[in-house]
C-alpha positions, 0 to 999 in steps of 0.5 A: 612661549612663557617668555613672550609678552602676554595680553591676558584674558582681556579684550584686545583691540587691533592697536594693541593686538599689533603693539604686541605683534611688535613686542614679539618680533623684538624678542627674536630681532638678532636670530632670523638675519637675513629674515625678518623678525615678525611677530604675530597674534591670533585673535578670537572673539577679541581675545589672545588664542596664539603667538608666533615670532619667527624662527631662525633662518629655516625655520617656522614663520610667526604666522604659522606659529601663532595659528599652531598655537591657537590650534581650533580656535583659529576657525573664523579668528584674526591674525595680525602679523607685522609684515606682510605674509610671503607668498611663495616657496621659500624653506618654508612654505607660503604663509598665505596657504597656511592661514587660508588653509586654518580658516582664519577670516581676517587678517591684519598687516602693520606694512607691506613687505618690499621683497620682490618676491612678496611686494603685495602678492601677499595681500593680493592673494588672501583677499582672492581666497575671500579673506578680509584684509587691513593694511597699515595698523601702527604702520609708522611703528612697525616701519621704525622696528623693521627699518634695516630689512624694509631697507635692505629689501627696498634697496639691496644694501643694508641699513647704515647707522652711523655712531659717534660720541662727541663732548658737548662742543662736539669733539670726539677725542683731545688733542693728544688723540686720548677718547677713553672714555667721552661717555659713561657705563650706561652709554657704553653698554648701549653701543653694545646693544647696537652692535647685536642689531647689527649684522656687521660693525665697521671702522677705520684701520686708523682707529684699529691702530690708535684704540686697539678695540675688540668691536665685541658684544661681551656687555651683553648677557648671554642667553638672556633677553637683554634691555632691549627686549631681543636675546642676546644675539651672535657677534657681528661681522668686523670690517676694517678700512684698511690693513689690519695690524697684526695681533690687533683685538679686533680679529678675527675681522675682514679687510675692505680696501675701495670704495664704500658703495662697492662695499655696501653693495656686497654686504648686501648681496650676502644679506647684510641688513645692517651695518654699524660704522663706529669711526674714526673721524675720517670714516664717519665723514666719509660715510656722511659726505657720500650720503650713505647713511641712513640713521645718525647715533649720537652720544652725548656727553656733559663735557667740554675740551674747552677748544679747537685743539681736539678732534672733531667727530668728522674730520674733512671738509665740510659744506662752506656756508650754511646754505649747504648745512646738513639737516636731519630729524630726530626721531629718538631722544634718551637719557643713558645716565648722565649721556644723552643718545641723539637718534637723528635720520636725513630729512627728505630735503636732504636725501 
């Protein structure tokens, strides 16, 4: 695990420890969908002895890696994980028994996880075999990071994040329909870190006709960890509303022709657990009026159309007064070269 992050040989506090739980599970974010990306740190004596981030589907959970790292040194020791450990036979089996089995004394879990096969057995079942149990460690942090999976789980469909890019009076293409390109290199490339979170991409087959887009990662290096701290990951699914014109860059790709909840309910029924929707005007207003989003991506650019004329980055009705407005928080803000990324999420009066 030279490529993980490394505490060194310092004492580690259970802040920190979890911090670096986080950092972990990060690394392996867009190679254990429909699993969740946990990280994990043993601890003994205050001091780093294993790691673990899990691996693909089929493959080892992080506790169980980090307990086989720490080997003997995990007698009496402190695993912190950032979800919830499972406990119950799944490819693999219970993480519970592992860590009771090694001898671990304490453990610590940044949230609980909502799968109805989890939901607290976890918990439950380490404190019955006498171990010490502490939830809620940078849970705000750690909610954020598994913010797709926490929802997919919770709900059964998959986390919706709505992108758009918008000048600074709000349009999102000039009158004669050109929007390349509103924003610059650096915004562009981080469109393409948000496509490798996703597990599928989703537009209009308008917006297929106008700009003829691929809906690609191929900005992202290949093999490499990429600005975001997670490897670059396999290509998302491509969704398209609507009939696909022939010979269009966006293929191989699927055609969804009804309703968006019906849509969502079976992307999450085949472990979708997020979905990046990119537009046209009129999908992203489709997606906003039905209430179907869970995260706002806005990308704005220090430009002007200088009009009414152009796009709006909505199209349809919208609410009549103000009384009716939309508000959400916004939970990110980040300079992308001369662009600014706006993360906005619904505020509860909203939801």
């Amino acid at each position: 695990m030279d490529e993980l992050p490394l505490l060194g040989d310092s004492v580690v506090d259970d802040g920190a420890a979890m911090a670096a739980a986080l950092a972990l599970g990060r690394t392996v974010r867009r190679q254990t969908s429909p699993n969740p990306w946990v990280g994990s740190i043993v601890l003994a004596n205050g001091r780093v002895v294993g790691m673990g981030a899990t691996d693909p589907p089929g493959g080892a959970h992080a506790e169980r890696l980090a307990i086989d790292e720490a080997a003997t040194a995990v007698a009496g020791s402190t695993l912190f994980t950032t979800l919830e450990p499972c406990d119950h036979e799944g490819r693999t089996g219970p993480c519970t028994e592992a860590i009771v089995a090694a001898g671990v004394k304490r453990v610590v879990v940044g949230v609980e996880d909502p799968d109805p096969k989890v939901a607290g057995r976890g918990v439950a079942s380490l404190r019955a075999a006498g171990l010490e149990v502490e939830v809620g460690v940078l849970r705000d942090k750690v909610v954020e990071d598994l913010a797709s999976y926490l929802h997919h789980r919770a709900t059964g469909r998959p986390y919706v994040v709505l992108k758009m890019a918008s000048t600074l009076d709000g349009r999102t293409a000039a009158p004669d329909g050109t929007s390349r390109w509103i924003t610059g290199s650096e915004a562009r490339a981080d469109v393409h870190e948000l496509r490798a979170d996703s597990d599928a991409v989703c537009v209009g087959a308008g917006t297929v006709r106008a700009d003829n887009p691929r809906l690609d990662i191929r900005d992202l290096p290949t093999g490499l960890t990429s600005a975001r701290g997670a490897r670059s990951a396999r290509e998302p699914r491509r969704i398209v509303l609507g009939s696909i014109p022939e010979g269009a860059r966006v293929l191989p790709a699927e055609e969804h022709h009804g309703e968006l909840g019906d849509l969502l309910d079976e992307l999450g029924a085949e472990g979708v657990l997020q979905l990046l929707v990119e537009g046209g005007a009129d999908v992203a207003g489709r997606f906003h009026r039905a209430g179907l989003v869970d995260r706002y991506v806005i990308y704005v650019a220090p430009a002007l159309l200088g009009g009414e004329d152009g796009r709006a980055v909505m199209a349809g009705c919208g609410v009549p007064t103000m009384n009716d407005v939309w508000r959400g928080t916004v939970v990110h803000l980040e300079r992308l070269g001369g662009d600014i990324r706006i993360d906005v999420t619904p505020s509860r009066e909203t939801e």
